[in-house]
N, C-alpha and C positions, 0 to 999 in steps of 0.2 A: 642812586647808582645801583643799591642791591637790588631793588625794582627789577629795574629795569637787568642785568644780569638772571634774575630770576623768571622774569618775564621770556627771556630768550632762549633760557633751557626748556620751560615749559613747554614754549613753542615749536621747540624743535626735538623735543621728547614727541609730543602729540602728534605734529607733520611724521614721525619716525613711525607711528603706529597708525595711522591712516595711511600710509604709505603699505606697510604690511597686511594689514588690511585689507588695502583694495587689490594686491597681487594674490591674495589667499584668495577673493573671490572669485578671479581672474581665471588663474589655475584652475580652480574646480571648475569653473563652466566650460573653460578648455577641457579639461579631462572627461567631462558629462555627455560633450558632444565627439566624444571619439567613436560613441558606440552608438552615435543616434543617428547614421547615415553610410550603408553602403559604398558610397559613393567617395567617401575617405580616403579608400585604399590607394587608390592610383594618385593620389597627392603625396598620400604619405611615402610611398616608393621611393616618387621624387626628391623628397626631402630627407630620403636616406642616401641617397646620391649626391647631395649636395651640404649634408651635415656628413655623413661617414665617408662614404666614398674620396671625395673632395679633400680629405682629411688625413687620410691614409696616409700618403706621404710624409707630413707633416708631423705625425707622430710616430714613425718607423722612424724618420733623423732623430728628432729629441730623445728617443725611447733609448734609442743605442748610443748616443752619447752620455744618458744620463748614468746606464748601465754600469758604462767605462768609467765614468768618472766614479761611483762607488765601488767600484772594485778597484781602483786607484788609491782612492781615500782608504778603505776600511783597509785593505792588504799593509797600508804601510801606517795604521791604529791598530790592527789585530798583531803585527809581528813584533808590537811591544811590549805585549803580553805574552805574547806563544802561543796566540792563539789564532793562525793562519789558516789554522782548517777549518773555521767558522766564518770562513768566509761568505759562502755559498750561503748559509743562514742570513747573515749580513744583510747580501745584497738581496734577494727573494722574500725576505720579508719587509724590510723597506719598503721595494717595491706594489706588493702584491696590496700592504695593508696602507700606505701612504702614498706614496709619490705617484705612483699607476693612478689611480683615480684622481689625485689633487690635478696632478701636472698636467692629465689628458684632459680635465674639464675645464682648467685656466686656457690650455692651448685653443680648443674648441669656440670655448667664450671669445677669445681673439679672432680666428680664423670666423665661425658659425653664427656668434651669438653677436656681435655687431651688424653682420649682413643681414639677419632676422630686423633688425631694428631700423636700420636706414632701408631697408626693402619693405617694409610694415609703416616705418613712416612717410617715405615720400609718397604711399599712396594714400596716407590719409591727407598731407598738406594738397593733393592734388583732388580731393574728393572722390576718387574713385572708390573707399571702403561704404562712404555716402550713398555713392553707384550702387555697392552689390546690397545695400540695404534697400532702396528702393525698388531692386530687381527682384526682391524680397528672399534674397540670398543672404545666409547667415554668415556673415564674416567672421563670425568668431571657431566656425567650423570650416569654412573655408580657409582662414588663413593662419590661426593661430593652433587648432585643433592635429592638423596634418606633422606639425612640426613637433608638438609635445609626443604623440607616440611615436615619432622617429627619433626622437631623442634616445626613449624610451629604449628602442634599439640599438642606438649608434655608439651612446655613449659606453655601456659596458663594454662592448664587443670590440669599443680603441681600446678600451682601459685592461683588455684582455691582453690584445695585440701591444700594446706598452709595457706589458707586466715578463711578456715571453722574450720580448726582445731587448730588452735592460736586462732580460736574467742570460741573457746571450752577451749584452757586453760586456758583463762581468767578467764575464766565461774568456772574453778575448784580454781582458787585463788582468786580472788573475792567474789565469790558465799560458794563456798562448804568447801573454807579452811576460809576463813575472815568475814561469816555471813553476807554479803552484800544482801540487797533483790532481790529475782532472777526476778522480777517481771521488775525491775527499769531496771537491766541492757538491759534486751533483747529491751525492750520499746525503751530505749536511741540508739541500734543498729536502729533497723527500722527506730525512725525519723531524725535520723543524718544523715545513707546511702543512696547518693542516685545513682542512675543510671548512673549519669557522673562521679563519685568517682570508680564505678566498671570499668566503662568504659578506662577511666585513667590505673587502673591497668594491665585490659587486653594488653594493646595498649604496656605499656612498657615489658610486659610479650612476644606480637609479637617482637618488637624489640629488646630485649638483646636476643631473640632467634636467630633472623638472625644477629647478630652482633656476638653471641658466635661461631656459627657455619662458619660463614665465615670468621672468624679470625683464629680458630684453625683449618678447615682443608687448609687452605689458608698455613698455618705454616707447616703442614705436606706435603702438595702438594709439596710445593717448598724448602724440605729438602735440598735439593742435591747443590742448589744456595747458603745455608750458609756460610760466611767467615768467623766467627766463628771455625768451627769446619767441619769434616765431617763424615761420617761411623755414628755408633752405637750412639759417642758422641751427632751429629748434630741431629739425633733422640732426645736423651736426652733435649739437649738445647733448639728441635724447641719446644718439649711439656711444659717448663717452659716459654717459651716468648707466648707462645698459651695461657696459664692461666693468667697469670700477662698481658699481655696486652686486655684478654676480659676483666676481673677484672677492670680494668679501665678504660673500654670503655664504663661498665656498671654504674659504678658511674657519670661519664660523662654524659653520656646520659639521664642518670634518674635527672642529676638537669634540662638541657633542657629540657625533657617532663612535667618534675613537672615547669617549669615558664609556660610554653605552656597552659596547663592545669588548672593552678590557676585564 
């Protein structure tokens, strides 16, 4: 019985690092052919239209709900102390150093990073990535390459736009629904943020990009190898293990960069 329980951690320790593994090589040959063809750019455009673009909405809602509800919360946790004019500290650094980058890359992996994966796989269960290999087209700069430098893009520049507009709904629960003085809060942003707090966020905003992106189309690349399942289903399955394992790759990651960074 201990066998065989130790037999099974082994196996799924090893499958864990093979697994890591072959996304580390992934990535890099993704990122290697970002610069070995002109021909990139106008994909990648694309795929900032349909990762950022597409998205916008998406996290303008979240962003300013999330806003509200921290200047909800901390206003009626800081007026137990007396300390109501730290508000704007509060919510701005929350923001800038955690939740703007976690919550935009979770949001995106939902929205982005599943369509990467069932659009990456059904063209492999359909053989056409087969196709552009025999047309002697590199698929891996065709269709996986385009999407990591737009990520590259997309993802700081939500996690921007999450960061300014939560620090706006603060500003509306705090300020404009709780009477708090708008004077104090803005003050409190400016001397509390500073330049390595943004810095911080950008950085985890590049990495849960290239970590979402080369997870999920990594999952759809290699549909077809699933033992799991295969056809339509292994689609299905590779687009729930592409989510649930960026999802956790992003939590992970963000408590290393936040020790990193502290």
């Amino acid at each position: 019985m201990k066998d065989n329980i130790f037999a099974a951690a082994g196996r799924t320790f090893l499958n864990a690092v093979g697994f890591m593994g072959s996304v580390a090589i992934f990535l890099a040959e993704g990122l290697a052919q970002i610069f070995a063809s002109a021909k990139i750019f106008p994909r990648t455009l694309h795929q900032i239209y349909v990762i950022g673009h597409k998205s916008l909405f998406l996290i303008l809602l979240i962003s300013l709900f999330c806003g509200m509800v921290l200047g909800l919360q901390g206003y009626y946790t800081l007026i137990k102390f007396g300390s109501v004019g730290f508000l704007g500290a509060v919510v701005s650094l929350s923001l800038i150093r955690e939740l703007g980058p976690v919550l935009t890359a979770i949001m995106l992996t939902g929205r982005a990073g599943s369509s990467m994966t069932a659009e990456i796989g059904v063209m492999r269960i359909t053989d056409q990535i087969d196709a552009l290999d025999v047309m002697d087209i590199n698929s891996m700069s065709y269709l996986v390459s385009p999407r990591l430098a737009a990520s590259l893009v997309s993802f700081p520049l939500l996690t921007a736009v999450f960061d300014v507009v939560g620090i706006i709904g603060g500003y509306l629960t705090g300020v404009a629904m709780l009477n708090m003085n708008q004077g104090a809060y803005f003050y409190r942003i400016s001397s509390s943020v500073t330049m390595d707090d943004i810095v911080c966020g950008f950085v985890k905003a590049l990495v849960f990009g290239l970590l979402v992106t080369a997870v999920c189309c990594h999952q759809g690349y290699y549909t077809h190898m699933r033992r799991d399942s295969v056809g339509p289903e292994a689609v299905g399955n590779a687009t729930t293990s592409g989510v649930v394992i960026s999802c956790v790759l992003i939590l992970a990651s963000d408590y290393v960069l936040t020790s990193i960074f502290l």
